[in-house]
Structures are given as structure tokens and as C-alpha cells.
C-alpha positions as CSV (number, residue, x, y, z in Angstrom):
1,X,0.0,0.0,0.0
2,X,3.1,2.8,0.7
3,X,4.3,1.9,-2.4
4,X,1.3,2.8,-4.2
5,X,0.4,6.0,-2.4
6,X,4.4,7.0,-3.1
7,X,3.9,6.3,-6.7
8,X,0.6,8.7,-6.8
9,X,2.6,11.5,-5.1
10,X,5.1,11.5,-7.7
11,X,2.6,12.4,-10.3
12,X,1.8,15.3,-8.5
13,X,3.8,18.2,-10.4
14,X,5.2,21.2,-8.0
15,X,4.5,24.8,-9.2
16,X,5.1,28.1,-7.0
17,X,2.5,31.0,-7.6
18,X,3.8,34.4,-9.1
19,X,4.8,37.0,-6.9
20,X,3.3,39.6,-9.1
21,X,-0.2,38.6,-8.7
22,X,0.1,37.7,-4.6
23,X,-0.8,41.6,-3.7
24,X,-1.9,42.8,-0.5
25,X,-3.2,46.5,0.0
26,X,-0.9,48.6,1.5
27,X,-4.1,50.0,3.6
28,X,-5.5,47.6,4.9
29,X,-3.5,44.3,4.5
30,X,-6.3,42.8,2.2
31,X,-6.0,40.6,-1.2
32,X,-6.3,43.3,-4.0
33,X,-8.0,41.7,-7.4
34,X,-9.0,43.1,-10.9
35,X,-12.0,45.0,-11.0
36,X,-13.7,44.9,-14.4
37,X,-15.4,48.3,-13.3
38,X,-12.7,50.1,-13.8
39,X,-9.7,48.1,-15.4
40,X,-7.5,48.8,-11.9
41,X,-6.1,46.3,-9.0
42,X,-9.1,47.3,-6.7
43,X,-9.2,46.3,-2.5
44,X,-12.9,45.7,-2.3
45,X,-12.7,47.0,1.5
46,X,-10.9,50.3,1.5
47,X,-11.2,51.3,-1.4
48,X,-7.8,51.3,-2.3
49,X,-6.9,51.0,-6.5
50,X,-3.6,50.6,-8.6
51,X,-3.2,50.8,-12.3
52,X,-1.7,47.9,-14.5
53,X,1.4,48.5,-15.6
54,X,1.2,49.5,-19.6
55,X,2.0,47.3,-22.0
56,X,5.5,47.9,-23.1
57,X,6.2,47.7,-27.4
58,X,7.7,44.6,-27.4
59,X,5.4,43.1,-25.7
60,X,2.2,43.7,-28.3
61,X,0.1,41.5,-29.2
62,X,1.8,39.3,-32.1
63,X,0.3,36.4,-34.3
64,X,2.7,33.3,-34.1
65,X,3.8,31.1,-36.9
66,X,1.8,27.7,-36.7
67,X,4.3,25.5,-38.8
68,X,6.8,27.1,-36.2
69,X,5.4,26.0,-33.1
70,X,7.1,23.5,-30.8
71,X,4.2,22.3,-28.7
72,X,1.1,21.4,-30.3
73,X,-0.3,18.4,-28.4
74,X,-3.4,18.6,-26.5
75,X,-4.1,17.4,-22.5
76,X,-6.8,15.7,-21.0
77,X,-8.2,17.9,-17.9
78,X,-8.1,16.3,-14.4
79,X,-5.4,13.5,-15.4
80,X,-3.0,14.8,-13.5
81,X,-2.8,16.5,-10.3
82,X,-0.2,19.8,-9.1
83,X,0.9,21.1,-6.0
84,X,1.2,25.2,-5.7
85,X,2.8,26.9,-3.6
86,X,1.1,30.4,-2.2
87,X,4.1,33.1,-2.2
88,X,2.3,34.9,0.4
89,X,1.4,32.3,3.0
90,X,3.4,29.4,1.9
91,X,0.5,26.9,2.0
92,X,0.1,23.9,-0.5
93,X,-2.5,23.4,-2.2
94,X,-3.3,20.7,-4.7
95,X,-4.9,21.7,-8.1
96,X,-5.9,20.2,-11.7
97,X,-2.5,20.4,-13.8
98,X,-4.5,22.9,-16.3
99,X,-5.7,25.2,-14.0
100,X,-3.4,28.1,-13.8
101,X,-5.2,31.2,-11.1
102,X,-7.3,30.6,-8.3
103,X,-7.6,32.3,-5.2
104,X,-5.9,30.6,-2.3
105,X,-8.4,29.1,0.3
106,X,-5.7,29.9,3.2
107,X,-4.4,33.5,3.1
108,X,-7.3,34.9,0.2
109,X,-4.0,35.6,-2.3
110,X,-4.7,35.9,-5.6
111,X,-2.9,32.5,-6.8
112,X,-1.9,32.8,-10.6
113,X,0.5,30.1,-11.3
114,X,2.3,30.3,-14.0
115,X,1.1,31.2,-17.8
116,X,2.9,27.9,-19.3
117,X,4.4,24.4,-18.3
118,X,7.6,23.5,-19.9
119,X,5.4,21.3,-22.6
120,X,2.7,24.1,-23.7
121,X,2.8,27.2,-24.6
122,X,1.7,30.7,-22.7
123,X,-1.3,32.9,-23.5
124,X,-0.6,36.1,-25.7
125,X,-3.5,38.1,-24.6
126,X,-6.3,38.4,-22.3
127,X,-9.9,39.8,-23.3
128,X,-10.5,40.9,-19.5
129,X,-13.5,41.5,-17.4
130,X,-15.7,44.6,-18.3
131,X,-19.1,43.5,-16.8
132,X,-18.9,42.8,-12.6
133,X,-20.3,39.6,-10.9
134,X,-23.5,42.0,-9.9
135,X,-24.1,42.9,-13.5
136,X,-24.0,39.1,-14.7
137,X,-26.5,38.3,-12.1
138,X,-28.7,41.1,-13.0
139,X,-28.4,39.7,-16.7
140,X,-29.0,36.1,-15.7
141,X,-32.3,37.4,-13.9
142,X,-33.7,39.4,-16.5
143,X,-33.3,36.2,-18.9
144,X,-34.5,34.1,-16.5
145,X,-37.5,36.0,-16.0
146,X,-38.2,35.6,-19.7
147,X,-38.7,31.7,-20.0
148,X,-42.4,31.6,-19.5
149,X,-41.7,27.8,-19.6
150,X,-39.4,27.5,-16.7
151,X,-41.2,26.6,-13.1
152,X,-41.2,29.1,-10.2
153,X,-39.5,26.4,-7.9
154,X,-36.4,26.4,-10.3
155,X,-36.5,30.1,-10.8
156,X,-35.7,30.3,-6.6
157,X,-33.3,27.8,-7.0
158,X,-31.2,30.3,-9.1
159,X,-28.6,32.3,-7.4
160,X,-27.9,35.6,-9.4
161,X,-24.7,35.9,-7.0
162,X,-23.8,32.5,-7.3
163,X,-21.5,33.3,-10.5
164,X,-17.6,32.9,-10.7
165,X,-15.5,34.8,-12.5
166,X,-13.3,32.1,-15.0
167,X,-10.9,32.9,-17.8
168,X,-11.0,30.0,-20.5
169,X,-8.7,29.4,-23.1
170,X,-9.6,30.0,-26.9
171,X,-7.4,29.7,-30.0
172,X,-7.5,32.2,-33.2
173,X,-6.3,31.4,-36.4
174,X,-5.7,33.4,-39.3
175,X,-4.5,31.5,-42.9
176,X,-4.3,32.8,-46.4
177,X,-7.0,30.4,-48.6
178,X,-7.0,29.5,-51.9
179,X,-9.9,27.4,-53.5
180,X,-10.8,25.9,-56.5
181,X,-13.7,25.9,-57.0
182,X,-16.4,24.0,-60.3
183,X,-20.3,24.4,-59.7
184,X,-23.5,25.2,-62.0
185,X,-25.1,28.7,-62.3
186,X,-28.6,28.6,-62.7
187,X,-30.4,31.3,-64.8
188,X,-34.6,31.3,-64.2
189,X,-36.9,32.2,-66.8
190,X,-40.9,32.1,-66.9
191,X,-42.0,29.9,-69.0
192,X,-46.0,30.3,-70.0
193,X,-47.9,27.0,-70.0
194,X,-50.5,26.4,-72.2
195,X,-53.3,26.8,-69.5
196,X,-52.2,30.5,-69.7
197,X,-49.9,30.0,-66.5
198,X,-46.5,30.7,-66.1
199,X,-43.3,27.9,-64.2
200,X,-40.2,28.6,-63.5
201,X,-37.5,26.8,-66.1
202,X,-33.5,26.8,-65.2
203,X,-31.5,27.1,-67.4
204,X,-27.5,25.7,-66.0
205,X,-24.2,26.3,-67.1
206,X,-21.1,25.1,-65.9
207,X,-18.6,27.2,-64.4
208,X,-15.1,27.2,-62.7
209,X,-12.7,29.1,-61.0
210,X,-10.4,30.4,-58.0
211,X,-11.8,32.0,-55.1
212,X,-8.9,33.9,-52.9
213,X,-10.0,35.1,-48.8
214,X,-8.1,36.2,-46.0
215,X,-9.7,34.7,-43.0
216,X,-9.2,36.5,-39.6
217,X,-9.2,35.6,-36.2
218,X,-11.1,31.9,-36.8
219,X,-12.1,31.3,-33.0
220,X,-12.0,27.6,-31.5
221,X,-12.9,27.0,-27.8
222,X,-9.5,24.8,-25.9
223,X,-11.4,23.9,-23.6
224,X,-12.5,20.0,-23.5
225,X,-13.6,21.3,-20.2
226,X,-16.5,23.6,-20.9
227,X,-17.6,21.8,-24.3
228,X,-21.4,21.7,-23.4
229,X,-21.4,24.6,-20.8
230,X,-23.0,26.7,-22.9
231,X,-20.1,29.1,-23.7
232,X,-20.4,29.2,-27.1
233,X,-23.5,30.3,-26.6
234,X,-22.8,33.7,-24.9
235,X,-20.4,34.4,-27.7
236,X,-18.8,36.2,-29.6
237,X,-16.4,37.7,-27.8
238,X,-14.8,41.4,-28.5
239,X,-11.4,40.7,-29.7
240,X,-10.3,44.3,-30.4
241,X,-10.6,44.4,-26.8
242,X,-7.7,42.0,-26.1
243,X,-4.6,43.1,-23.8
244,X,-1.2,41.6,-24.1
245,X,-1.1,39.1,-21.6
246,X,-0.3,40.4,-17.9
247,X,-1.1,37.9,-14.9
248,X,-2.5,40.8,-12.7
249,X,-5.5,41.2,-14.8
250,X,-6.2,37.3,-13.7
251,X,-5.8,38.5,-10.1
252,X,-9.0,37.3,-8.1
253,X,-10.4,34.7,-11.0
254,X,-10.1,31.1,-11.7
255,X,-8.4,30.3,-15.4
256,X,-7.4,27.2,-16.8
257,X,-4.9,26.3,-19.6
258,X,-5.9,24.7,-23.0
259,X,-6.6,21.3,-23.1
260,X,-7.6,21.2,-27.2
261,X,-3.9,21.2,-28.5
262,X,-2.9,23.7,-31.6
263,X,-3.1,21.4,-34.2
264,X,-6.6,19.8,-33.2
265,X,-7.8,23.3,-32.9
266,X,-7.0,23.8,-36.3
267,X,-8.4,20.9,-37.3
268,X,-11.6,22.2,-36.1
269,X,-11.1,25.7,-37.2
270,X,-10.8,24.2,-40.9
271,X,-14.2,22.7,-40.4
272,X,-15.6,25.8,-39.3
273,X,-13.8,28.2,-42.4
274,X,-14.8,25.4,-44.9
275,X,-18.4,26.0,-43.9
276,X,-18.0,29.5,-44.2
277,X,-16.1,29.5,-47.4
278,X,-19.1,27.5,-49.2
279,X,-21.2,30.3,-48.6
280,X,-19.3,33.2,-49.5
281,X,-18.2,31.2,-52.7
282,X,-21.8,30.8,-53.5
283,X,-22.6,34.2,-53.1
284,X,-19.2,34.9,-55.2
285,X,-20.6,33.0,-58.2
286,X,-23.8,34.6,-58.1
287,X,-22.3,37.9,-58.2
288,X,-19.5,37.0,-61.0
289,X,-21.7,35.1,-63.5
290,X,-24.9,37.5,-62.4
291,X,-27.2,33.7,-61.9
292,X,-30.3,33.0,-59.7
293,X,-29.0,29.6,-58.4
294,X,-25.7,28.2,-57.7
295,X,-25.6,24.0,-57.4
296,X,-22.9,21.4,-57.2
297,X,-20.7,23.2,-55.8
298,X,-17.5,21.6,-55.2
299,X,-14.2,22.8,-53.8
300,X,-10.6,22.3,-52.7
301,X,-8.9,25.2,-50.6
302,X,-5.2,25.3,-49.8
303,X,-4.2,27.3,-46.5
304,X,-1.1,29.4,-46.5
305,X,0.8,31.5,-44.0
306,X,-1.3,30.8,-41.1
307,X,-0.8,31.8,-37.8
308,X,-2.3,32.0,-34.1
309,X,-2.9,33.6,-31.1
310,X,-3.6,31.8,-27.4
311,X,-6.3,33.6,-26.0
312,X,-8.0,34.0,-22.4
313,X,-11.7,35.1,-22.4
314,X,-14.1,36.3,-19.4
315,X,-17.2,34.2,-18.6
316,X,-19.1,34.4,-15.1
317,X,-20.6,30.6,-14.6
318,X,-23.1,29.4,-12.7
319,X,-25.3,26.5,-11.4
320,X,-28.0,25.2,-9.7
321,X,-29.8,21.8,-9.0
322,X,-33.6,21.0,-9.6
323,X,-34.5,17.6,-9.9
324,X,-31.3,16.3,-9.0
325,X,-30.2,18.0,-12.9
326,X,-28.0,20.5,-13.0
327,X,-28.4,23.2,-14.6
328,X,-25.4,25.2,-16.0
329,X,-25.3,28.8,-17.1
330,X,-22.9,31.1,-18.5
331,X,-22.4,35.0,-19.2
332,X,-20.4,36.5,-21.4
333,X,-17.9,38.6,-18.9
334,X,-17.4,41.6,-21.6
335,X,-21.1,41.8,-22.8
336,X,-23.6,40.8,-20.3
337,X,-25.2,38.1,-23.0
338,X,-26.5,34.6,-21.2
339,X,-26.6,31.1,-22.6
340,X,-27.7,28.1,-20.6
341,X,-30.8,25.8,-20.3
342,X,-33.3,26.2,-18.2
343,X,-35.7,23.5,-16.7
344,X,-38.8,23.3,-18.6
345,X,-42.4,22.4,-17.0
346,X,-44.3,19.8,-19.2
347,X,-47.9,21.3,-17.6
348,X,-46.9,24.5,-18.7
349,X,-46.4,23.0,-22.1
350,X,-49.3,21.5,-22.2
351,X,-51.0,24.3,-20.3
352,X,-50.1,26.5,-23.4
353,X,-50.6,24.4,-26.4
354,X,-54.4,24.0,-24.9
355,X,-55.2,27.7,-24.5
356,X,-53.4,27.8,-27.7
357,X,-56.1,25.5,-29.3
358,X,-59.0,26.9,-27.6
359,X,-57.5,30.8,-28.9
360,X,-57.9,29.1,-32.7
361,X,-61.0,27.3,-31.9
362,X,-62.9,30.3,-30.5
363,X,-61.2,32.7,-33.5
364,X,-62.8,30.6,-36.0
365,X,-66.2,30.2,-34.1
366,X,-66.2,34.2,-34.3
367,X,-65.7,34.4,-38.0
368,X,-68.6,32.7,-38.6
């Protein structure tokens, strides 16, 4: 049994927090965080606020080579375990190996770990918090109030100030394409009948061609993690918004590190540009050979000079039970918008599609 338990603790990785993000005021002796309010280190008890240290040039935001990327692989969330070390108090704590800012449970410190192991690479910006936790709540109320279909119970079982504050990882991409592209372009005519009435005839011609497009800032979700949270519901995000990475602007949130690798977020990306390339190519033929219909479209695209940017995005999260189901919901922490499920009452269903009947029933009773 020792040996076991000694094998488990070697799988535990050792990280210390960074000293830049373990703050305390100089006021009061309490953990400063980022307020989204107002962009600033803020001590929630005296007031007390520091800026962030400006960006310095070489620093900017960049887009990285992809074909010159070391580490591409992905990681499976929970797998494997790390201790941290709070610079402040000195207490371990143990956390999941992708998780890289929490708040520490002993001292309060603002525990950011740091942005990469020696296997993956670090974040090059940050989209950081505009909206505060009590704005997200009042968000999450006023959507809430909105499902008709929802039952009162479940509505109380929603805590507006239940939300935490999480930064999740997202990739960009942007790629020169290329396409080649065959289809038909269909040309309608009226065509008179001999009962006097008119169809619709096609007539198709077969075209070909190259279709060039810059695509910018393709965004994938790396998180494994969050898949069916409802993020990519509350989307998009503002990425004009973005900041060069800094871990103060983490201060007083949990983040976690990407567990979608850079090359399987590109393969999803290219699922994602493909779709949107079918469409704008469509709308390309229309407009080059002037035709009401565009079929068989067929295409190959070839992606060139692509690169990337690791991203961090705000979301405030939430839960609640009902019916021993949870229920998961999310808001977007730099516009306010919600996405989540809410519990739906089949007798309000019901209750609805019968006045529903009896509305149509007594409408048509009237008419005659």
C-alpha cells in the first residue's frame, strides 16, 4: 500500500504562484484583485486602487507562426494533479494540472500560477473583465424571467450571486486560402404553360474558377472542459478588446490552460472556415456570373501563411440543482449576454398548447 500511495505522489507536479499577482493592499492588508469596473487592482474594503502596468512595445500583441510551433499536443483535464505553492502564506494546495489562477483558500491571495508548463505554450493576450459579478446576475435574472416555460420552484433555485469569475482558453487562427472551385449557375426564366400560366425553367451552365479570402481571427474554444457549458452560446467575444497578456489582470479569478492542443484546434477551425467559405463562394458566383441559383458546388482550398494567437476570455458561470439535474449557465464577462438551459415544465407545455387550441378554436367560431 506505501508503495502505491508513493507512486501517486510523484505524479503530482510542483508549481510556486507568481509574486506579481500575490498583492496585499498597503491599507488595509487585504487581497487586491481586478476589478472589471474600472480596469484597476481594486481592494474591495478600502477602497484602495492601482493601475496595471502598460503594455510595453515589445510586448504587443503578435500572431505566431503555426508551422513554427514546438508544442502542439493537446491534454486531457483532471489526469494529472499539481501542488502550488502560495508566495504569500506558503500553504500547499493541490490543483488540476490545467488550472493556472485561483484564489488561495488559506491567506485569500490571488494564486496565478504560472502562464505555461515547460510542454505548452503561454497565453498572448487576455480579453479581461468589463461586466462585474452583480451585473452578470442582473443579466441572468432578466433572462430568466423571460422563460415563460421555466417553473417558479427552479427560478428560486437560481442564485444571481452564485457566479464565478473564470478565464478560459480560446485559439484564433488566421491562414491565407485559396480554392478551386467547379459548380453550375442557374439562370430562371418564366415559361407560359398552355393553361395560360406561367413555371419557372433553369436554365445551367457550368462554371469554374479560383476564389482567394483572408480569414481572420477563426475562433476555437480549448477547452475540453467547458464543451457543453453553454459558452459558445454567450459568444462572440470582442477581440479588439484583447490586452497583451499580464497575470495581474487574472488576479481574483479562476483560469485554466488549453486542453484542445494547436493542431486539433485547427483541425476544427478548418471545419468551421470550410463552412464559411461554401457560402461566400456561393454568393461569389452569383455575383460574377450574375445567376439566380448556384448548385454542385465543389471545392478544394489550400491554407497558407497561417498563424495564431492563445487567447483568455471572461465568462461568469453558474449552477443550480432541480431535480437532481444541473443546470449550468454562462455569461459573457465583456457583454452581459447569457446562454444556458433552463428547466422546462411539461404542464406549462401542455397548459399552453391548450389555450393555444381553444384561442384558434374560438377565432374561428367568431368568424362565422
Amino acid at each position: 500500500m506505501n508503495e502505491i500511495f508513493e507512486n501517486q505522489e510523484e505524479e503530482i507536479l510542483s508549481e510556486n504562484t507568481e509574486i506579481a499577482t500575490d498583492k496585499k493592499c498597503p491599507n488595509c492588508g487585504a487581497t487586491i484583485t481586478f476589478s472589471p469596473t474600472t480596469g484597476k487592482l481594486h481592494c474591495e474594503y478600502c477602497g484602495y486602487e492601482k493601475e496595471l502596468p502598460k503594455p510595453e512595445e515589445e510586448n504587443a500583441i503578435v500572431e505566431m507562426d503555426f508551422e513554427a510551433a514546438l508544442h502542439t499536443e493537446s491534454f486531457n483535464w483532471g489526469e494529472q494533479k499539481k501542488s502550488v505553492e502560495c508566495k504569500q502564506c506558503g500553504a500547499v494546495t493541490i490543483y488540476d494540472v490545467l488550472q493556472t489562477a485561483a484564489v488561495c483558500p488559506f491567506c485569500g491571495s490571488t494564486s496565478v500560477m504560472p502562464a505555461a508548463a515547460q510542454n505548452s505554450i503561454a497565453p498572448g493576450a487576455v480579453c479581461p473583465f468589463s461586466i462585474p459579478k452583480e451585473m452578470a446576475g442582473e443579466s441572468f435574472t432578466k433572462w430568466l424571467k423571460k422563460k415563460w416555460f421555466t417553473p417558479r420552484k427552479a427560478k428560486k433555485n437560481a442564485r444571481p450571486n452564485a457566479f464565478q469569475g473564470i478565464y478560459l482558453p480560446y485559439w484564433t487562427y488566421d491562414a491565407q486560402t485559396t480554392s478551386n472551385f467547379t459548380a453550375r449557375a442557374g439562370y430562371d426564366k418564366q415559361v407560359k404553360k398552355k393553361d395560360g400560366s406561367f413555371e419557372t425553367q433553369t436554365d445551367w451552365r457550368h462554371v469554374m474558377g479560383v476564389y482567394r479570402e483572408f480569414i481572420d481571427d477563426e475562433t476555437v474554444m480549448a477547452s475540453k472542459r467547458h464543451l457543453n457549458s453553454g459558452v459558445t452560446g454567450c459568444g462572440p467575444f470582442n477581440l479588439s478588446k484583447l490586452v497583451p497578456y499580464n497575470p495581474q489582470v487574472l488576479a481574483g479569478f479562476v483560469a485554466e490552460r488549453y486542453s484542445v492542443g494547436l493542431k486539433e484546434g485547427w483541425q476544427k477551425a478548418q471545419t468551421s472556415i470550410h463552412s464559411k467559405l461554401n457560402s461566400h463562394i456561393h454568393s461569389y458566383v452569383k455575383s460574377k456570373w450574375h445567376c439566380d441559383q448556384v448548385s454542385n458546388l465543389r471545392f478544394s482550398t489550400l491554407y497558407s501563411n497561417i498563424t495564431y494567437k492563445y487567447i483568455l476570455v471572461p465568462v461568469w458561470m453558474s449552477s443550480f440543482k432541480y431535480k437532481d439535474k444541473i443546470y449550468q449557465f454562462v455569461v459573457n464577462g465583456q457583454t452581459g449576454k447569457v446562454s444556458g438551459k433552463a428547466p422546462v415544465s411539461a404542464f406549462r407545455v401542455i397548459l399552453a398548447v391548450l389555450l393555444g387550441i381553444a384561442a384558434i378554436i374560438g377565432l374561428y367560431y367568431a368568424l362565422q
